[in-house]
C-alpha positions as a Markdown table, in Angstrom:
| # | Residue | x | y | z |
|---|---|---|---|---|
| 1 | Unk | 106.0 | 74.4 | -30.0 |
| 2 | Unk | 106.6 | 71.9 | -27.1 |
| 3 | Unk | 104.3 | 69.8 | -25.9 |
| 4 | Unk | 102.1 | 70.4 | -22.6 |
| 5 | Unk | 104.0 | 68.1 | -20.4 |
| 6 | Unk | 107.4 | 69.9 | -20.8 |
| 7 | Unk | 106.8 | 73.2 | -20.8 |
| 8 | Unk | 108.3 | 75.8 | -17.8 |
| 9 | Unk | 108.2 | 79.8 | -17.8 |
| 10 | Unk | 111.7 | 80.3 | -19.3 |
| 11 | Unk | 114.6 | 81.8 | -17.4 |
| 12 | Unk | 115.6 | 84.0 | -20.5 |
| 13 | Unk | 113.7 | 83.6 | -24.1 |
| 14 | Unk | 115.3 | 84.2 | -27.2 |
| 15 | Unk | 114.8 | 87.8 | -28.5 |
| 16 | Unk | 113.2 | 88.9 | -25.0 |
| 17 | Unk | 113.3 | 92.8 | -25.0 |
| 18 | Unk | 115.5 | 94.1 | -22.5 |
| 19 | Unk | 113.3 | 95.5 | -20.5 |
| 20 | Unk | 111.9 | 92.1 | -19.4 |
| 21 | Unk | 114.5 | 90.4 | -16.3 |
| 22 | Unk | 115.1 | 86.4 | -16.4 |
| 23 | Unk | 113.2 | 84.1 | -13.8 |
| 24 | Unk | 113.6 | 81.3 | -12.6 |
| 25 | Unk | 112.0 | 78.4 | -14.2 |
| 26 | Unk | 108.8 | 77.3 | -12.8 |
| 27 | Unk | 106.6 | 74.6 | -14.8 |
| 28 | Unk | 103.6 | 75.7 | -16.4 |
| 29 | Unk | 100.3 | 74.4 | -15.9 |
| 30 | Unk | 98.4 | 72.3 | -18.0 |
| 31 | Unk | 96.8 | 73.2 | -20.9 |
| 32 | Unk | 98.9 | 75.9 | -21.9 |
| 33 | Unk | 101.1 | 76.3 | -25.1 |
| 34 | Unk | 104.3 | 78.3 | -25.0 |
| 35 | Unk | 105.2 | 80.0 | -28.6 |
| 36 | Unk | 107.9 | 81.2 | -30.0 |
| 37 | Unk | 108.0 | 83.7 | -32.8 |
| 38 | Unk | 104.9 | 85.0 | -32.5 |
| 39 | Unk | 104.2 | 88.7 | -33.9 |
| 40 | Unk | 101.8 | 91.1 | -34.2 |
| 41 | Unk | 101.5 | 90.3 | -37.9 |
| 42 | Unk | 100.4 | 86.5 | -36.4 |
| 43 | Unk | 98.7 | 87.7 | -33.7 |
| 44 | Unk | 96.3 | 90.2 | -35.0 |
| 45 | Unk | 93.2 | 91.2 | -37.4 |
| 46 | Unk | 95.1 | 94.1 | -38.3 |
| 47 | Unk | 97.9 | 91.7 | -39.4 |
| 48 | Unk | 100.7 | 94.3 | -38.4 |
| 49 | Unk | 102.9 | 94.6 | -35.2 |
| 50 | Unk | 106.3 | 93.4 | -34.0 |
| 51 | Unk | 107.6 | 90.7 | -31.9 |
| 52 | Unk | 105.9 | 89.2 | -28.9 |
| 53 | Unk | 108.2 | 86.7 | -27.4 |
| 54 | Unk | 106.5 | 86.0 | -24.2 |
| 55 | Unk | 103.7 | 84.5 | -25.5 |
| 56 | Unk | 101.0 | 81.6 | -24.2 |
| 57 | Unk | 97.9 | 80.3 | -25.4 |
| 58 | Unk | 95.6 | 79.0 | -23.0 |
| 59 | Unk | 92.9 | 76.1 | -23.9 |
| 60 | Unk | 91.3 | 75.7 | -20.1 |
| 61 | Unk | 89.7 | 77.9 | -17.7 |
| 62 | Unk | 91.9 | 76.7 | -14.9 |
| 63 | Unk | 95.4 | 76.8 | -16.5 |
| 64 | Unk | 94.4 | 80.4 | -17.0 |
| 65 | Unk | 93.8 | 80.7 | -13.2 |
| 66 | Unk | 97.2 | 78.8 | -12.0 |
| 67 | Unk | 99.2 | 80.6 | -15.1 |
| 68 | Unk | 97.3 | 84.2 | -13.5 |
| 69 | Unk | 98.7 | 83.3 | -10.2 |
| 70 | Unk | 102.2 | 81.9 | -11.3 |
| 71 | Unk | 102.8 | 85.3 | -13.1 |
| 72 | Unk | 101.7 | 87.5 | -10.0 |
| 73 | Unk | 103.8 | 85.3 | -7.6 |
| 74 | Unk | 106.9 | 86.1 | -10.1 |
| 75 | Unk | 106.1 | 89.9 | -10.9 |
| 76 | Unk | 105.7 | 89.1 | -14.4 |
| 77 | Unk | 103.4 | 91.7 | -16.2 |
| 78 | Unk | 100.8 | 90.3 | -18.9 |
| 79 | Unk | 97.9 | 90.8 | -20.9 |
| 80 | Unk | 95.0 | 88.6 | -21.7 |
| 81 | Unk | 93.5 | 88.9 | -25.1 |
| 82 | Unk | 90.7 | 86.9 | -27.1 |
| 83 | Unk | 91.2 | 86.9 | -30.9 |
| 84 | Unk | 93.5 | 89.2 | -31.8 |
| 85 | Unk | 91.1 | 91.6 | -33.0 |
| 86 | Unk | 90.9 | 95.5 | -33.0 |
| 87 | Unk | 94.4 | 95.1 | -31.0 |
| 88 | Unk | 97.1 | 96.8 | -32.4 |
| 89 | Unk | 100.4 | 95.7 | -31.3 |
| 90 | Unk | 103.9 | 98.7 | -31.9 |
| 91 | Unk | 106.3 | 97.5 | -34.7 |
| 92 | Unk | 109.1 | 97.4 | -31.8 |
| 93 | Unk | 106.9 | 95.0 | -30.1 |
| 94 | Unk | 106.0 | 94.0 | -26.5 |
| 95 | Unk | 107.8 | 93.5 | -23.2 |
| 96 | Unk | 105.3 | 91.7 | -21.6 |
| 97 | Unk | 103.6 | 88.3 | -21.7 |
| 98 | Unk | 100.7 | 87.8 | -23.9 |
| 99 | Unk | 98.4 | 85.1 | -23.0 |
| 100 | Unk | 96.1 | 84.1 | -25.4 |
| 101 | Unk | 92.5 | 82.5 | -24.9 |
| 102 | Unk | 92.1 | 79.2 | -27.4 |
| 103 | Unk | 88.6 | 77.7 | -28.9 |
| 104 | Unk | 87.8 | 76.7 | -25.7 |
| 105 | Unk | 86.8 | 79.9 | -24.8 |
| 106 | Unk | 84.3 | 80.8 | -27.5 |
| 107 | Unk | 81.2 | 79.4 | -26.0 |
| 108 | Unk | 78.1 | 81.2 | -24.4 |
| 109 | Unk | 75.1 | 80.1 | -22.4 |
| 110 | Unk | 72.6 | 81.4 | -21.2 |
| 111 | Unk | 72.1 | 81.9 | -17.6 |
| 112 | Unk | 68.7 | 83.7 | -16.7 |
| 113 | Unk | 65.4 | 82.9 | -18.4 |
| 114 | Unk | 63.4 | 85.3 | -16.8 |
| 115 | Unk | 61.6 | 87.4 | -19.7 |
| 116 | Unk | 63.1 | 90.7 | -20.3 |
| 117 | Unk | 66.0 | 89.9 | -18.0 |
| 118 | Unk | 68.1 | 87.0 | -19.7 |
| 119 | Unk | 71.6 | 87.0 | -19.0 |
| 120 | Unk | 74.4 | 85.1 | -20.4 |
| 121 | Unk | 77.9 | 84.0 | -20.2 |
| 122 | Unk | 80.3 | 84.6 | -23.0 |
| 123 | Unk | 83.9 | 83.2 | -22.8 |
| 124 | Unk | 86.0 | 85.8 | -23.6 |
| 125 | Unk | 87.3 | 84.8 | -27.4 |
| 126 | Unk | 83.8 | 84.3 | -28.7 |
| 127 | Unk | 83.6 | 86.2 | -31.9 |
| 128 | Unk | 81.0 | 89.3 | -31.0 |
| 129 | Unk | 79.9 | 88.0 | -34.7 |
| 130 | Unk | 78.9 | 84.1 | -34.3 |
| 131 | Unk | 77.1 | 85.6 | -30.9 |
| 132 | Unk | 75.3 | 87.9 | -32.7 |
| 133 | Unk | 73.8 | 85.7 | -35.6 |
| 134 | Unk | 73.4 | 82.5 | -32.8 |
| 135 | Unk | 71.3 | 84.5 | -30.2 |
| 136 | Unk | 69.2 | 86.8 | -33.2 |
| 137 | Unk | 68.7 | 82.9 | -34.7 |
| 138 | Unk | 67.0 | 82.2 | -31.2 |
| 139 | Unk | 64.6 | 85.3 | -30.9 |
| 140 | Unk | 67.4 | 87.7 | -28.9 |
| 141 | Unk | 67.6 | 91.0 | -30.3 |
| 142 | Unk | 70.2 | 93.5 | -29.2 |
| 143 | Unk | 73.4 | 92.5 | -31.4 |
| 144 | Unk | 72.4 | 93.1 | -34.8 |
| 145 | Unk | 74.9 | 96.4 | -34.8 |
| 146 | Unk | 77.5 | 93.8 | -34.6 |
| 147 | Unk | 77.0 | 92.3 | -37.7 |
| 148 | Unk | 79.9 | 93.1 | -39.0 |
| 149 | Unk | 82.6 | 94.3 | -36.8 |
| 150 | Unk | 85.5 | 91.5 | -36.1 |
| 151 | Unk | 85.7 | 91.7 | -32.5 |
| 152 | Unk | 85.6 | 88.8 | -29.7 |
| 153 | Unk | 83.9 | 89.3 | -26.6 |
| 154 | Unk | 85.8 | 90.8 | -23.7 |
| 155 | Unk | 85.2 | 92.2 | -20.1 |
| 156 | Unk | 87.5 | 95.2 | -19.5 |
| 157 | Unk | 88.3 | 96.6 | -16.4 |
């Protein structure tokens, strides 16, 4: 792991599937963490996949914006995932970059108080779980089926 400061998308990673065309370095923004080694096995619930060598954990909501727009302005393809779970990742692995969302983004708040109609904002690693047991412990009702499913919150296209 290197720290912060130091970090730049790699020209070529170690292990990088073929299929996956070097770059030219560019810094990454702050807040981000560049791993090596990662695997399904490490990434997952499921505890089972193969490598993922492009992979970056994210830890603020505006390193995720700059790293979005740093991958579109080099034609890198990515995913975005919470906390790993109910994602099964092939035992050959992935050609892509993986960008993880840290603790930072397991929060929620809520947003409308309008009786009947109150909204909230999740951040998009929030385990469906903690939500479930901290909005029933406040009155909200609606979650209770995900009691016990391992899941984190996630908007999907």
């Amino acid at each position: 792991l290197m720290s912060a400061g130091s970090q730049v998308l790699p020209k070529v990673l170690p292990k990088v599937p073929p299929k996956v065309l070097p770059k030219p370095e560019m810094p990454l923004p702050k807040g981000t963490k560049l791993k090596n080694g990662m695997t399904g096995k490490k990434l997952t619930t499921y505890a089972i996949g193969g490598p993922v060598p492009l992979f970056i954990e994210i830890e603020e909501e505006e390193a995720l914006a700059s790293l979005v727009k740093l991958m579109a302005v080099r034609g890198d393809p990515f995913k975005v995932i919470g906390a790993g779970s109910n994602l099964l990742i092939p035992d050959e692995g992935i050609d892509h970059w993986v960008i993880k969302l840290g603790r930072s983004f397991r929060f929620w708040s809520q947003v409308g108080s309008q009786v009947g109609k109150e909204e909230f904002v999740v951040g998009g690693a929030m385990p469906l779980i903690t939500l479930s047991h901290e909005l029933s412990s406040l009155g909200f009702s609606g979650l209770e089926f995900a009691g016990g499913i391992p899941a984190s919150v996630q908007r999907r296209p």
